[in-house]
DRENDRENPA-677169 format. One record per residue (C-alpha): residue number from 1; residue in one letter; chain; x, y, z negated. Coordinates in steps of 0.25 Angstrom, whole numbers. Layout:
BEGIN
<seq = NUM | type = A | mol = A | u = X | v = Y | w = Z>
...
END
This chain:
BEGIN
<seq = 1 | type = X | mol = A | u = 8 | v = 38 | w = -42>
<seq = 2 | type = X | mol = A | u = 1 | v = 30 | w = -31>
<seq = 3 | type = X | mol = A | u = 12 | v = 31 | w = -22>
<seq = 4 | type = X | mol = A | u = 27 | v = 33 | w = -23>
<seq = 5 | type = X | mol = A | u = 37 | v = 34 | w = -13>
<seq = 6 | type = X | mol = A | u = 51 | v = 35 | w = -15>
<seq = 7 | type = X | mol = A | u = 63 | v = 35 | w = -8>
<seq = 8 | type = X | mol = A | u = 55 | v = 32 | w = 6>
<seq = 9 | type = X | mol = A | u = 64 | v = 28 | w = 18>
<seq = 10 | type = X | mol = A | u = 60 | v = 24 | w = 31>
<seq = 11 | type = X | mol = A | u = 67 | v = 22 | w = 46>
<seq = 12 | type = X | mol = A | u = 64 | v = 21 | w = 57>
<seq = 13 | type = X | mol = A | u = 77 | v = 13 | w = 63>
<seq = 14 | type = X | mol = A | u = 88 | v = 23 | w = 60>
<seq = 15 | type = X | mol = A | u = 79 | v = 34 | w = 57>
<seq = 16 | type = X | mol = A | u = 76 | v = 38 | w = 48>
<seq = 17 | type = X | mol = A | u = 62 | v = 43 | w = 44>
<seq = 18 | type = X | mol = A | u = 59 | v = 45 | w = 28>
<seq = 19 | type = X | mol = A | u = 71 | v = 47 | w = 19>
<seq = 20 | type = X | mol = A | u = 68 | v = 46 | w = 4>
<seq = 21 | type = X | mol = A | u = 53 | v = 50 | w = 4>
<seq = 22 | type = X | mol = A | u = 46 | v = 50 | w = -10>
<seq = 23 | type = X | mol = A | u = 34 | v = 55 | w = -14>
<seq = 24 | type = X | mol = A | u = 22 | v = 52 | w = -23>
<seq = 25 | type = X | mol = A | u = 6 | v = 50 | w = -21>
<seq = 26 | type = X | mol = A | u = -3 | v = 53 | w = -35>
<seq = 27 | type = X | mol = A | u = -14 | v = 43 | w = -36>
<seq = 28 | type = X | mol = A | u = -25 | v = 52 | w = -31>
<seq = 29 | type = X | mol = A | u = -17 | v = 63 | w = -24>
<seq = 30 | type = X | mol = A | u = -17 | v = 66 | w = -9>
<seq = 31 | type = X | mol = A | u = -2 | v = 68 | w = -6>
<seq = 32 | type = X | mol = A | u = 3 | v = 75 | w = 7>
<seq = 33 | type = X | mol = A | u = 14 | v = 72 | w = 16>
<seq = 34 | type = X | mol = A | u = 17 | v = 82 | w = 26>
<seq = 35 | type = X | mol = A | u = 28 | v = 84 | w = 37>
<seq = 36 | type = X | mol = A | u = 32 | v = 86 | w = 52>
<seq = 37 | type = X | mol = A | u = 31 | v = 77 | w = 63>
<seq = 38 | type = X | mol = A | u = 42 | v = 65 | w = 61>
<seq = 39 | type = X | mol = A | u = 44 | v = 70 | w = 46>
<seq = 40 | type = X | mol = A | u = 40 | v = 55 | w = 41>
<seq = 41 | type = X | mol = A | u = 27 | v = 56 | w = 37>
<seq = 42 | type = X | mol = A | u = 20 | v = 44 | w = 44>
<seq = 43 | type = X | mol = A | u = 32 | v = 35 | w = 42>
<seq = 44 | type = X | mol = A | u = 29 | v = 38 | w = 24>
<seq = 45 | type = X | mol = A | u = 14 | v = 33 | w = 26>
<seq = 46 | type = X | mol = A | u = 19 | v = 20 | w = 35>
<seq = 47 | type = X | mol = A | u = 31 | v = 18 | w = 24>
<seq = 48 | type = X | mol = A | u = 19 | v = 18 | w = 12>
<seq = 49 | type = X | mol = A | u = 10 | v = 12 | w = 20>
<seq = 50 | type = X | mol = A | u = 19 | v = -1 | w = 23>
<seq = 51 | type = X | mol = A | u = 21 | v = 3 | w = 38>
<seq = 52 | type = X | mol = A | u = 35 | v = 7 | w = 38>
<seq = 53 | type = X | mol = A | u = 47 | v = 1 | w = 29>
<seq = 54 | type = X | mol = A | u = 54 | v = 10 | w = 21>
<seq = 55 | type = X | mol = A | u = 65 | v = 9 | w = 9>
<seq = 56 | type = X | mol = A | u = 62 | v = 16 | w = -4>
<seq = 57 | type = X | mol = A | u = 48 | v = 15 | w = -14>
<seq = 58 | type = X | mol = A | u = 32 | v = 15 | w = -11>
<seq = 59 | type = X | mol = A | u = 25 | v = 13 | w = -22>
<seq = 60 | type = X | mol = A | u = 11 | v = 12 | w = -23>
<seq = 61 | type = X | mol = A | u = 4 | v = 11 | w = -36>
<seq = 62 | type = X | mol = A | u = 19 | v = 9 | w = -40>
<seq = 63 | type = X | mol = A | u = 18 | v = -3 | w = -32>
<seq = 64 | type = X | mol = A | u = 30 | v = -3 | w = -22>
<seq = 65 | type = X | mol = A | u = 25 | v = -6 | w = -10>
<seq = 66 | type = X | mol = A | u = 39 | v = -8 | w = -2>
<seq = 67 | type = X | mol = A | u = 36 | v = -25 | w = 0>
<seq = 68 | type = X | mol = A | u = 22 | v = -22 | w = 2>
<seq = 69 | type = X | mol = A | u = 15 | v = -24 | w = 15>
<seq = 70 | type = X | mol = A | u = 8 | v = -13 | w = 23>
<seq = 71 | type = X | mol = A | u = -6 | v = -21 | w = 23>
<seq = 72 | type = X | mol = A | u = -3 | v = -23 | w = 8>
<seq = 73 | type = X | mol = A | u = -1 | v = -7 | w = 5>
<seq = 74 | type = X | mol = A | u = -15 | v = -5 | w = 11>
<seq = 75 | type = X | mol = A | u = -21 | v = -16 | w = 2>
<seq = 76 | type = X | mol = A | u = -17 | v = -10 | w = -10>
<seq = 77 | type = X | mol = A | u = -21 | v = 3 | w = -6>
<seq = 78 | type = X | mol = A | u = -12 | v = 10 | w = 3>
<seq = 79 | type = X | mol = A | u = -19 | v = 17 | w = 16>
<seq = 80 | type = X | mol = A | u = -15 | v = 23 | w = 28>
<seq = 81 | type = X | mol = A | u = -22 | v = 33 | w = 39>
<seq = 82 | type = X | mol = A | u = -11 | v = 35 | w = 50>
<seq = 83 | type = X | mol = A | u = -8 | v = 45 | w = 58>
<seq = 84 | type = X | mol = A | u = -17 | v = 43 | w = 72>
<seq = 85 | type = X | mol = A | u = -27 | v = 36 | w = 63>
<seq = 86 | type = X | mol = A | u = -24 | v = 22 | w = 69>
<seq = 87 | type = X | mol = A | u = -38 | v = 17 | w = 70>
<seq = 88 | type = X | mol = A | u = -43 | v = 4 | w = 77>
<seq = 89 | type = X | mol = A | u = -49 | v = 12 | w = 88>
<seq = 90 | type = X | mol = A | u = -54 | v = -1 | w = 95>
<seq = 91 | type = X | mol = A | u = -62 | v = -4 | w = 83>
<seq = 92 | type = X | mol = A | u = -75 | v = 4 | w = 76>
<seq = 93 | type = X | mol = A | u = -74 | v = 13 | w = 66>
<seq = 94 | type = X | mol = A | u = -80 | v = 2 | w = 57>
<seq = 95 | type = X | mol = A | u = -70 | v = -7 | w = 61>
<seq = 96 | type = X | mol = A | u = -60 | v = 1 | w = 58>
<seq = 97 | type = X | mol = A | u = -64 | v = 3 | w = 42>
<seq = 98 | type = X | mol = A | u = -65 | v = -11 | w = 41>
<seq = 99 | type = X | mol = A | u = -51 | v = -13 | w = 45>
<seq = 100 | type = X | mol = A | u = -47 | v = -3 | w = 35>
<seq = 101 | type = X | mol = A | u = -52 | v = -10 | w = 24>
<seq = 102 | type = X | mol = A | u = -46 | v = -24 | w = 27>
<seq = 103 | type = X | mol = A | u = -33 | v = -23 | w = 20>
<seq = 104 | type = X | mol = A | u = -40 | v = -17 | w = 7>
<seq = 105 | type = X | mol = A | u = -50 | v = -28 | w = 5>
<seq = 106 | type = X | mol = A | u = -57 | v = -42 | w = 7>
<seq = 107 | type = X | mol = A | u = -68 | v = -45 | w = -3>
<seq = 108 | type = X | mol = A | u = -79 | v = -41 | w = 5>
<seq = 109 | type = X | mol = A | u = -89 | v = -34 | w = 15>
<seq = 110 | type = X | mol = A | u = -95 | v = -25 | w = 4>
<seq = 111 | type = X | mol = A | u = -84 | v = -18 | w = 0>
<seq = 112 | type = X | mol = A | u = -79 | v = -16 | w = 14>
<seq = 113 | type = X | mol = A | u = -92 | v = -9 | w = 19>
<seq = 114 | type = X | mol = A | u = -92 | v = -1 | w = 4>
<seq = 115 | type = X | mol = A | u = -80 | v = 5 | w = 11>
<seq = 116 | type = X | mol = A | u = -83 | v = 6 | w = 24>
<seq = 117 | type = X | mol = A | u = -96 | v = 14 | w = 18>
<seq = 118 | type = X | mol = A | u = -86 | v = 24 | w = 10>
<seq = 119 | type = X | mol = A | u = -79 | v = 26 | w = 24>
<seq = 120 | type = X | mol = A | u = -91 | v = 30 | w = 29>
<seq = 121 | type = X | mol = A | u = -95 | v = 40 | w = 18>
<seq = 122 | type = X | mol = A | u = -82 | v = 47 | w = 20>
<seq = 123 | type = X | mol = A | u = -82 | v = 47 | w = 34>
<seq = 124 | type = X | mol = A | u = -96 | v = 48 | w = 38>
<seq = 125 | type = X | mol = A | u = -91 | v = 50 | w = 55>
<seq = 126 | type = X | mol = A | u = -86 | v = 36 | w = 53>
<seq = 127 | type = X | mol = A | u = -99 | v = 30 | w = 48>
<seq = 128 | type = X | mol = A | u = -107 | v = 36 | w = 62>
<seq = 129 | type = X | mol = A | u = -97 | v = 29 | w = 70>
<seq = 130 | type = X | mol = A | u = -94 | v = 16 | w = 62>
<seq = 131 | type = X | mol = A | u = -96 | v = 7 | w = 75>
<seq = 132 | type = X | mol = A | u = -88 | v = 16 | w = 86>
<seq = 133 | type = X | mol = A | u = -75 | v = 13 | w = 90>
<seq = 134 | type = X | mol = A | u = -65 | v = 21 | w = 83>
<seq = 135 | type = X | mol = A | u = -58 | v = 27 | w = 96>
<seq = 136 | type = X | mol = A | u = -69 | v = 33 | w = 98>
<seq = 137 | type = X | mol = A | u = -69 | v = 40 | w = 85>
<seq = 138 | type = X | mol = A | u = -64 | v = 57 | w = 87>
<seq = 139 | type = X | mol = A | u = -49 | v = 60 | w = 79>
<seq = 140 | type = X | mol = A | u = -56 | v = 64 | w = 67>
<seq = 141 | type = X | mol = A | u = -65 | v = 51 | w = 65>
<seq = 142 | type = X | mol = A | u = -53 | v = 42 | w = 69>
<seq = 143 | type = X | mol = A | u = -46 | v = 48 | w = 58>
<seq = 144 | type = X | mol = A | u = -58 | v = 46 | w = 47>
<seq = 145 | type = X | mol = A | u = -57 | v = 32 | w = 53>
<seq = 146 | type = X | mol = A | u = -43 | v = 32 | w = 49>
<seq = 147 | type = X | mol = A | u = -45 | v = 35 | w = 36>
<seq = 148 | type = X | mol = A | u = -57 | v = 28 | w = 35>
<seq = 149 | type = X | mol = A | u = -50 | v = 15 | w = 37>
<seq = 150 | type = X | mol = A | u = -41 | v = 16 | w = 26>
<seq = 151 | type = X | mol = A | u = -49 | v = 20 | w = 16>
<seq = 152 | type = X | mol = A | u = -56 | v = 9 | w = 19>
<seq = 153 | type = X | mol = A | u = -43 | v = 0 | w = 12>
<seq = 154 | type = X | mol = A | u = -47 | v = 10 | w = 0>
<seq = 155 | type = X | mol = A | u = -33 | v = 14 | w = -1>
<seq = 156 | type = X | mol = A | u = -27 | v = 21 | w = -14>
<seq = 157 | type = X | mol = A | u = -16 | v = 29 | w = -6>
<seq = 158 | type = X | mol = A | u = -21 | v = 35 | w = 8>
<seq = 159 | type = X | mol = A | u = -10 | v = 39 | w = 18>
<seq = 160 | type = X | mol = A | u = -15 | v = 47 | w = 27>
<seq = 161 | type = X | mol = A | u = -5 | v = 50 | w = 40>
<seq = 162 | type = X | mol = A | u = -8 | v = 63 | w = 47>
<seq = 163 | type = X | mol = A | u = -25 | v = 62 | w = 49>
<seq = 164 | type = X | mol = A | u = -26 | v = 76 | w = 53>
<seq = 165 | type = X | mol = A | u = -18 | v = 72 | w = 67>
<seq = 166 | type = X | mol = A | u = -26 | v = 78 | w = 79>
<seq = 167 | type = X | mol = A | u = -39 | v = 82 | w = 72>
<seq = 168 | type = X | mol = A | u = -45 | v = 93 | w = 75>
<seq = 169 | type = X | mol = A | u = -45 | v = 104 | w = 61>
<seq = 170 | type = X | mol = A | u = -60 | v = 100 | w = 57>
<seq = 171 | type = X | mol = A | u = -58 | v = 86 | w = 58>
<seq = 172 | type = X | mol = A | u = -45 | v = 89 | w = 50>
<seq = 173 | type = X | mol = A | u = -51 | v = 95 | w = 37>
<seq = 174 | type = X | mol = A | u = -63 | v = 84 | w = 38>
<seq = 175 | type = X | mol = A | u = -50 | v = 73 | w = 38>
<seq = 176 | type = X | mol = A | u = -45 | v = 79 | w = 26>
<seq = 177 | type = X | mol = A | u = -58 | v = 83 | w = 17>
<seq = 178 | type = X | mol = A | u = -57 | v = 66 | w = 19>
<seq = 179 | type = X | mol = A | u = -45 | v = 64 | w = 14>
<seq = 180 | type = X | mol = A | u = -48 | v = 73 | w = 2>
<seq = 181 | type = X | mol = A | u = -62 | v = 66 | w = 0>
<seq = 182 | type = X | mol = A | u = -52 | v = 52 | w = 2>
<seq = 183 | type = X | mol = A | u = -43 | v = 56 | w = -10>
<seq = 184 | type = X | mol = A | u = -56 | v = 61 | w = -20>
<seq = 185 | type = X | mol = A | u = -59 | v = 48 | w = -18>
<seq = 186 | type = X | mol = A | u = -48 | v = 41 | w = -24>
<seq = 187 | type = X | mol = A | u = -38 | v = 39 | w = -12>
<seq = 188 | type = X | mol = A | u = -25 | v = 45 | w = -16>
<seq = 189 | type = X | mol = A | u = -19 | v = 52 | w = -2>
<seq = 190 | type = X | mol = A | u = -4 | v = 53 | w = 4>
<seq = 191 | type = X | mol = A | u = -7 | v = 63 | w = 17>
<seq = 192 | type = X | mol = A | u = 3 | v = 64 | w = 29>
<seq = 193 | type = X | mol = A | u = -3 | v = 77 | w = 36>
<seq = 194 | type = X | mol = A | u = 6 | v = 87 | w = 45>
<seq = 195 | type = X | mol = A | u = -7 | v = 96 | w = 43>
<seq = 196 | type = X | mol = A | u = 1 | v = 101 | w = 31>
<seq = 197 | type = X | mol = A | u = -10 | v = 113 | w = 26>
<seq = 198 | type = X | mol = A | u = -22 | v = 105 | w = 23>
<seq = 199 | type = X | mol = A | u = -15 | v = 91 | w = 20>
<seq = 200 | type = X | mol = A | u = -6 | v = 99 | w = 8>
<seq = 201 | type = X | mol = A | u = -20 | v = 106 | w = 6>
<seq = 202 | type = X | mol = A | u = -27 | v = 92 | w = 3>
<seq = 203 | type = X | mol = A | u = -15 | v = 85 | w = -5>
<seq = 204 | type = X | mol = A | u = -10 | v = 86 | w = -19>
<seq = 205 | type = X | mol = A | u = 4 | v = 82 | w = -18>
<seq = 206 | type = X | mol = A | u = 13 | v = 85 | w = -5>
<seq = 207 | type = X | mol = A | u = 27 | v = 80 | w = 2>
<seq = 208 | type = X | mol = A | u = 33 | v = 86 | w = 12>
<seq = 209 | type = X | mol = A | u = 41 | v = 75 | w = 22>
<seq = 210 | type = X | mol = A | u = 50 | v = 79 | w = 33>
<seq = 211 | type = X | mol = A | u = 61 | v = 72 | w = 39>
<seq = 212 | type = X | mol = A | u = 59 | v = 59 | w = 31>
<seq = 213 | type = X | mol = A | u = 61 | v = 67 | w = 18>
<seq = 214 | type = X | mol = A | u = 51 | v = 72 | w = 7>
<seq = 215 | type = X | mol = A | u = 56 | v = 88 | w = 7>
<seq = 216 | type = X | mol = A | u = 45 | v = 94 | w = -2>
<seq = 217 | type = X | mol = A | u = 34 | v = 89 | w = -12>
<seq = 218 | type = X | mol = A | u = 24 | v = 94 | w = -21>
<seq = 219 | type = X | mol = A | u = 9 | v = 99 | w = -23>
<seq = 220 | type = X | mol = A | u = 4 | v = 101 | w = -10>
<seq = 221 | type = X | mol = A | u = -1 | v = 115 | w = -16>
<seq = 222 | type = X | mol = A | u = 13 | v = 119 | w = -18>
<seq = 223 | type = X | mol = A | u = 18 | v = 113 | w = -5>
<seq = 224 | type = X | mol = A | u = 8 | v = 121 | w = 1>
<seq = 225 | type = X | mol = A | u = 15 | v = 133 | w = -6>
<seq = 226 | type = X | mol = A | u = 28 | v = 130 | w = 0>
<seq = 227 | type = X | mol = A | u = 34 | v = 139 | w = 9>
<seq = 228 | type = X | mol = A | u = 43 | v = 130 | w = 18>
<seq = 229 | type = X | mol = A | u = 29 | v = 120 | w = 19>
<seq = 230 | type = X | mol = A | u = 21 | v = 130 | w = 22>
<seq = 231 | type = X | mol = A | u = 32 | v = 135 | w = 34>
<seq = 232 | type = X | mol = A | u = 32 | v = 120 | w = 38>
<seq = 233 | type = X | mol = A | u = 19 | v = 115 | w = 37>
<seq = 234 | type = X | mol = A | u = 9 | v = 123 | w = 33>
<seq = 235 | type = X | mol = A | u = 12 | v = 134 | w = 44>
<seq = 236 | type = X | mol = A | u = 15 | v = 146 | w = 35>
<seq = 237 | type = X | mol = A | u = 26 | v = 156 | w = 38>
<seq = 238 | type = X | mol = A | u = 35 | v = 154 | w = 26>
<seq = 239 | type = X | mol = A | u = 48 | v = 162 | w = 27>
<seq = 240 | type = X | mol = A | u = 54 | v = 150 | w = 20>
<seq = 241 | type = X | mol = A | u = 60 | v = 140 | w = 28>
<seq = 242 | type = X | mol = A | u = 52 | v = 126 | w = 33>
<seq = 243 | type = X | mol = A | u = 55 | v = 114 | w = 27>
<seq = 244 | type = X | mol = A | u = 64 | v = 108 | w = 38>
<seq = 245 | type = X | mol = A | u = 60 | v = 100 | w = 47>
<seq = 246 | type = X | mol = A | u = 47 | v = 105 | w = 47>
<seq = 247 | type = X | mol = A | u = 40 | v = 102 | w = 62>
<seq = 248 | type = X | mol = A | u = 52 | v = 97 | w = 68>
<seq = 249 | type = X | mol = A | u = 53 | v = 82 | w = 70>
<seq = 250 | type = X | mol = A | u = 60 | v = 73 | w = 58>
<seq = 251 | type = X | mol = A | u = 73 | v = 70 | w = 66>
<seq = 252 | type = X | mol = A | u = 75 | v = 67 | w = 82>
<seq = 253 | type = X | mol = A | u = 66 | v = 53 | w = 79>
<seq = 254 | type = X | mol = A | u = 55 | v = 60 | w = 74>
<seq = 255 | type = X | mol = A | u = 47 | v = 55 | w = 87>
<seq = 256 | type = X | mol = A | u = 51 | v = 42 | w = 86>
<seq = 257 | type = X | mol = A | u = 48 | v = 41 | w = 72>
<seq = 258 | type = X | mol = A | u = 33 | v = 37 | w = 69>
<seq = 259 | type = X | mol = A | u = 29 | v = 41 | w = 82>
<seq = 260 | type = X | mol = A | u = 35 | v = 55 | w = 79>
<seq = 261 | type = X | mol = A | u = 21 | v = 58 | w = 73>
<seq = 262 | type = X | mol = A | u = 23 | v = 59 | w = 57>
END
């Protein structure tokens, strides 16, 4: 397995907000994570991505990676797209790649410009406006930037935090026909995303988090299948009854946690 986490806890204070979370990532696969509002999901990608301490087991390449630093994690090829994208809005589109690449490596110009060309290829919008400020930049283009910028560290495992947020339903399949051409491409995928129909419709394997807890698992063909998902997320009247929890927040924190938006 690329990625395996078990036993995760986290807190915030006495809070609590992941209680035993485990889950696996294939080399390869795109996984899905999906879940309400306050349900834990951003505060999993901060945990494996090093910005958030935890008790319990990351591995990575079996590697633990409970002692390794954040900038470390991305260096040996762990990458993260945050929720609200989280670019250098001051900078150009140009700069912003380039800073994406820094933490991967330093032996040379060529290599970086190699990169910055297959950034381009993917994303040609990008490309036609290399040199403009990125707050300029509409959603949809903020968010390839986004991405842009950490494929530029040419990481193995990509977590990717809610990148259909406020995009308009065109821009939306565009977004995730990328992250499909991402992962043909070698990048294995762990995809938080409350647009639960096409996320479990892009992924391979598929959890379920709510309230800090892992309640359901599995194919996401099969998960699609289910009758309590599909009452929860996939907006399907099932006569079976929700998982719980489902839409409401985590617990009375769920604000306070991550900014109450997970």
């Amino acid at each position: 397995m690329l990625l395996e986490v078990e036993d995760l806890r986290v807190r915030y204070g006495k809070v609590p907000a992941l209680n035993g979370v485990s889950l696996t990532v294939g080399e390869g696969e795109i996984a899905v994570l999906i879940g309400a509002n306050g349900a834990g999901k951003t505060t999993l990608l901060n945990a494996i991505s090093g910005l958030r301490p935890f008790s319990g087991s990351i591995r990575f390449r079996g590697r633990p990676l409970d002692k390794v630093a954040a900038y470390r994690r991305a260096a040996i090829g762990v990458g993260q797209v945050p929720e609200g994208r989280r670019i250098f809005t001051a900078m150009t589109v140009r700069e912003n790649l380039l800073l994406g690449g820094v933490s991967r490596d330093r032996s040379g110009r060529a290599r970086m410009a190699g990169d910055m060309d297959r950034i381009y290829a993917m994303f040609p919008r990008l490309a036609e406006r290399q040199w403009q400020v990125a707050g300029t930049l509409s959603g949809g283009e903020q968010q390839m930037l986004a991405i842009g910028r950490a494929l530029m560290a040419r990481p193995a495992l990509l977590l990717l935090d809610e990148p259909s947020m406020g995009l308009a339903p065109l821009i939306v399949a565009q977004i995730f026909e990328m992250i499909r051409e991402i992962n043909r491409d070698g990048t294995t995928v762990l995809l938080v995303e409350q647009n639960a129909v096409q996320a479990l419709g892009l992924g391979q394997r598929g959890y379920v988090l709510e309230i800090g807890s892992i309640v359901s698992s599995g194919p996401c063909a099969a998960l699609m299948q289910d009758p309590a998902v599909q009452a929860a997320y996939l907006g399907t009247a099932s006569a079976a009854p929700a998982i719980r929890g489902a839409g409401e927040p985590a617990h009375p924190d769920a604000q306070h946690i991550d900014g109450g938006r997970q």
